[in-house]
N, C-alpha and C positions, 0 to 999 in steps of 0.2 A: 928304404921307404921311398917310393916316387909317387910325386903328388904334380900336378896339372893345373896352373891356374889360369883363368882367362882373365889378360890384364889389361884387355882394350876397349873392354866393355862399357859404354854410355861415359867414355871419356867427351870432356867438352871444355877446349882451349878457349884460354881469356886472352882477347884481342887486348894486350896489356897497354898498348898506346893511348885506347879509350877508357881504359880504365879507371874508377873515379879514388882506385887504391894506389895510380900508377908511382907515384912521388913515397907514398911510402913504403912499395913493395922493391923500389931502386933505393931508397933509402938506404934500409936494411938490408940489402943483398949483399952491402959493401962489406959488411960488418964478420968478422973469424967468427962470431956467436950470434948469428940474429933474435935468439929466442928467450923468453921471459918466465918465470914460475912464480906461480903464487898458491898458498893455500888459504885451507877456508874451512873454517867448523860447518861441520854439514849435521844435519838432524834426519837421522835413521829409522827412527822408533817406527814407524809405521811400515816400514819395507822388513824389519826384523820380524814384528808381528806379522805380514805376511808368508815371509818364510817357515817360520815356524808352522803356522798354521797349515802350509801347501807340505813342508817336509823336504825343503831344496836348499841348495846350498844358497848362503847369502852371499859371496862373493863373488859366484856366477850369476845371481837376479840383479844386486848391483850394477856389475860389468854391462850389463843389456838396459839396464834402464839409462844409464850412461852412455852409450852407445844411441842408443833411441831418439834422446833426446841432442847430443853433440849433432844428429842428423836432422835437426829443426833449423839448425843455425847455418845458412850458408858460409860462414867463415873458414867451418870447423873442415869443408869437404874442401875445401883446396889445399891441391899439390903441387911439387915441382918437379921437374922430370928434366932431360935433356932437352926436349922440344919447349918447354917453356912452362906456364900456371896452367893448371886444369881445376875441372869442376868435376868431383865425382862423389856420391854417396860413399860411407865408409859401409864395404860388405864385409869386410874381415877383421877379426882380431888378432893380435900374436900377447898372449897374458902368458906370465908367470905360474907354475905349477910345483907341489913336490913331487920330487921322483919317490918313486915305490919303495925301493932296496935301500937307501940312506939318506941323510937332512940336506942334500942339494937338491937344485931346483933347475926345473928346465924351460923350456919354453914352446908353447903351444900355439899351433895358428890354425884357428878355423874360422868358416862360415859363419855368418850372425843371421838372424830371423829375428821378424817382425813378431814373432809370439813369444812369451817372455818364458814358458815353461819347456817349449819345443827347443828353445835356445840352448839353457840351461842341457837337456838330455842330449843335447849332440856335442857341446862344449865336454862335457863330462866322458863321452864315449870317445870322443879324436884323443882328451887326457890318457886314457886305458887304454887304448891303442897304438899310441906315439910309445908306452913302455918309459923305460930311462933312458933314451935318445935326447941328448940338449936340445937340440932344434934342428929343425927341415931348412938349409940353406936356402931353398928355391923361395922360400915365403917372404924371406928379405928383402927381395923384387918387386914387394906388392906394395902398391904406395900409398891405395884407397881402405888403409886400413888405418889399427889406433893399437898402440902398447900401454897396457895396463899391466900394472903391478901393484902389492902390497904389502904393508909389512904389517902383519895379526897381533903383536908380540906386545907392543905399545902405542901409546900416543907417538906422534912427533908434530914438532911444530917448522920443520923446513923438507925438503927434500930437493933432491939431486938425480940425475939419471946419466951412469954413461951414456959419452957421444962421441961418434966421428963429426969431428967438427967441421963445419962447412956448411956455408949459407943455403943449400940447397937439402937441408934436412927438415923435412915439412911435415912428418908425421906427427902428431901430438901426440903425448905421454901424460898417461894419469893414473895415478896412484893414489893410495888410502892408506890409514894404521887400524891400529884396533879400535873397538868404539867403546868409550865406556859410558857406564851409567849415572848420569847426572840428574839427579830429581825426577827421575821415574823417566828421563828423555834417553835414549841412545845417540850416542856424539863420537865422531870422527872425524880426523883430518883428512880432506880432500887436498889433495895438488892438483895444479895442471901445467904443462908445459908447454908451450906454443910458438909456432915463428910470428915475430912482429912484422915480417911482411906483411904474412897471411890475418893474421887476429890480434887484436885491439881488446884492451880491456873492457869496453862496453860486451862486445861479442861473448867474455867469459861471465859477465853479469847475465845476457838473455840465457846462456845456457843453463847457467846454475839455478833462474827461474827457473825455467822449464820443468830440470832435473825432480827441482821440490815439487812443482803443480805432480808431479806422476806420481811422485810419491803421495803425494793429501788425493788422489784419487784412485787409492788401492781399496 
């Protein structure tokens, strides 16, 4: 499988000297782990009843309202590369999938859109397409994206993500469990994982507003 990604696209370096992040983005560089996790009971119910009603998967309409919204928050688009901090919208995903033929799981990187059902039908065709291949090395390279994962099976109330450790791992990571039914509400655990250079717990508050306003506007 050969796939082509353009990686230099509406990159835009932060002059880190003027930075008003500068002190705690050297901070934290020092640091073998700069990055932090926290979760969060998140309330589903309206994005479940959406799905239902359109007939899409929930874990790919999520994916993209998360996505959507992480791209409100300037914190969430910076990266760190060899040349230094950049500013870039997140266009890509690489999430978690099952393979066809048995209960392992592979990993999928595609395109994201702005339209949440157009998302959904292309996420779902790159899935069908990729087959039982674990993952496209070449997508590893992309740094303007976001790794999301799940685990459907149950609640949890912590999570963890392998890592190559090293202060220069700026992708955020976020994942979810199952949601169960609490007083007619659907509830989930949300993670997220972030460099503390880059994002501050305020930054994972405006997100997780955001997150809900899309949801109370479906």
């Amino acid at each position: 499988m050969h796939m082509v990604y353009n990686k230099e696209h509406m990159k835009r370096y932060i002059d880190v000297k003027t930075w008003n992040r500068r002190d705690h983005f050297s901070f934290f560089s020092h640091y073998e782990i700069p990055r932090f996790n926290m979760t969060f009971d998140l309330d589903v119910t309206k994005l479940y009843q959406w799905v239902k009603k359109e007939n899409v998967s929930f874990y790919l309409a999520l994916m993209h309202h998360v996505i959507q919204s992480l791209n409100q928050v300037e914190n969430f688009q910076y990266r760190i590369d060899e040349k230094g901090v950049f500013h870039e919208p997140i266009r890509y995903v690489s999430f978690t999938d099952k393979r066809i033929s048995d209960d392992l799981f592979k990993m999928v990187f595609c395109e994201v859109d702005d339209d949440c059902l157009t998302f959904i039908n292309h996420a779902k065709k790159t899935s069908e397409k990729q087959g039982d291949i674990f993952f496209v090395p070449a997508s590893e390279t992309v740094l303007n994206t976001l790794y999301v994962t799940s685990f459907p099976w149950r609640r949890f109330h912590h999570f963890s993500h392998a890592t190559l450790l090293g202060p220069k791992d700026s992708v955020p990571r976020i994942s979810w469990s199952q949601f169960e039914t609490l007083k007619d509400r659907k509830i989930l655990t949300l993670s997220v994982e972030v460099h503390h250079g880059l994002v501050d717990g305020v930054h994972v508050a405006q997100w997780l507003t955001l997150l809900e306003q899309r949801f109370n506007e479906l």
